[in-house]
C-alpha positions in Angstrom: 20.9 -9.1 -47.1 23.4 -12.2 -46.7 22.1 -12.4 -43.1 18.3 -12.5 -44.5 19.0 -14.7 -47.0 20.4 -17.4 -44.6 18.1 -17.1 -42.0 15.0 -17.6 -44.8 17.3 -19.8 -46.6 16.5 -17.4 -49.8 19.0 -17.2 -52.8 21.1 -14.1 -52.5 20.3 -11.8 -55.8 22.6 -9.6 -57.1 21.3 -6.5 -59.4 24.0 -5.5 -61.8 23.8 -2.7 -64.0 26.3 -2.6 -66.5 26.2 0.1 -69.7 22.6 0.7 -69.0 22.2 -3.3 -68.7 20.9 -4.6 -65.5 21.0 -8.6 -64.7 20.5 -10.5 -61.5 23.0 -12.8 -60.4 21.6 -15.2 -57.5 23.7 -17.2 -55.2 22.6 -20.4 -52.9 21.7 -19.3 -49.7 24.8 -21.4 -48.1 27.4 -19.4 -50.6 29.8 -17.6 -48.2 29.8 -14.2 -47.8 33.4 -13.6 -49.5 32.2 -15.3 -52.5 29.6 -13.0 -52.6 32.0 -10.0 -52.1 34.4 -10.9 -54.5 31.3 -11.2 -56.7 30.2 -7.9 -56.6 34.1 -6.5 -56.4 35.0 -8.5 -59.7 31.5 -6.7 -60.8 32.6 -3.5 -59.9 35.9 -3.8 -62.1 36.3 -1.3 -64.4 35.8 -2.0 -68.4 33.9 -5.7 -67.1 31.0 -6.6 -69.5 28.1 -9.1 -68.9 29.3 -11.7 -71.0 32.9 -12.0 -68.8 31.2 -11.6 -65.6 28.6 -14.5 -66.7 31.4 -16.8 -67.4 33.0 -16.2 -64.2 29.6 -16.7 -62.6 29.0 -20.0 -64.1 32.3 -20.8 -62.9 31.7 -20.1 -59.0 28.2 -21.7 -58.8 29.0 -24.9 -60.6 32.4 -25.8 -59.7 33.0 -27.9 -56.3 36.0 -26.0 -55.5 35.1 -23.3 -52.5 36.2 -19.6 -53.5 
């Protein structure tokens, strides 16, 4: 999917479900892939909501520092 996404130069959307909620999160096409994993980790933690993992989402596209 990263792959794809860079070759076509696509954003990279994420599906997350979370209690029975399901929003896309989509990443530039140039983010790097262990942004991306850490992403989808910090989505995978245990008791995270949608509101938390929107603010920390807002944080990594909009801030010039490179995570």
């Amino acid at each position: 999917m990263l792959q794809q996404a860079h070759d076509l130069r696509l954003p990279i959307p994420l599906k997350v479900t979370i209690n029975k909620e399901t929003l896309v999160y989509s990443f530039d096409w140039r983010t790097r892939e262990g942004v991306v994993k850490s992403f989808v980790e910090l989505a995978n933690t245990k008791g995270m909501a949608h509101e938390a993992l929107k603010k920390r989402y807002l944080e990594m596209v909009s801030s010039t520092y490179s995570y």
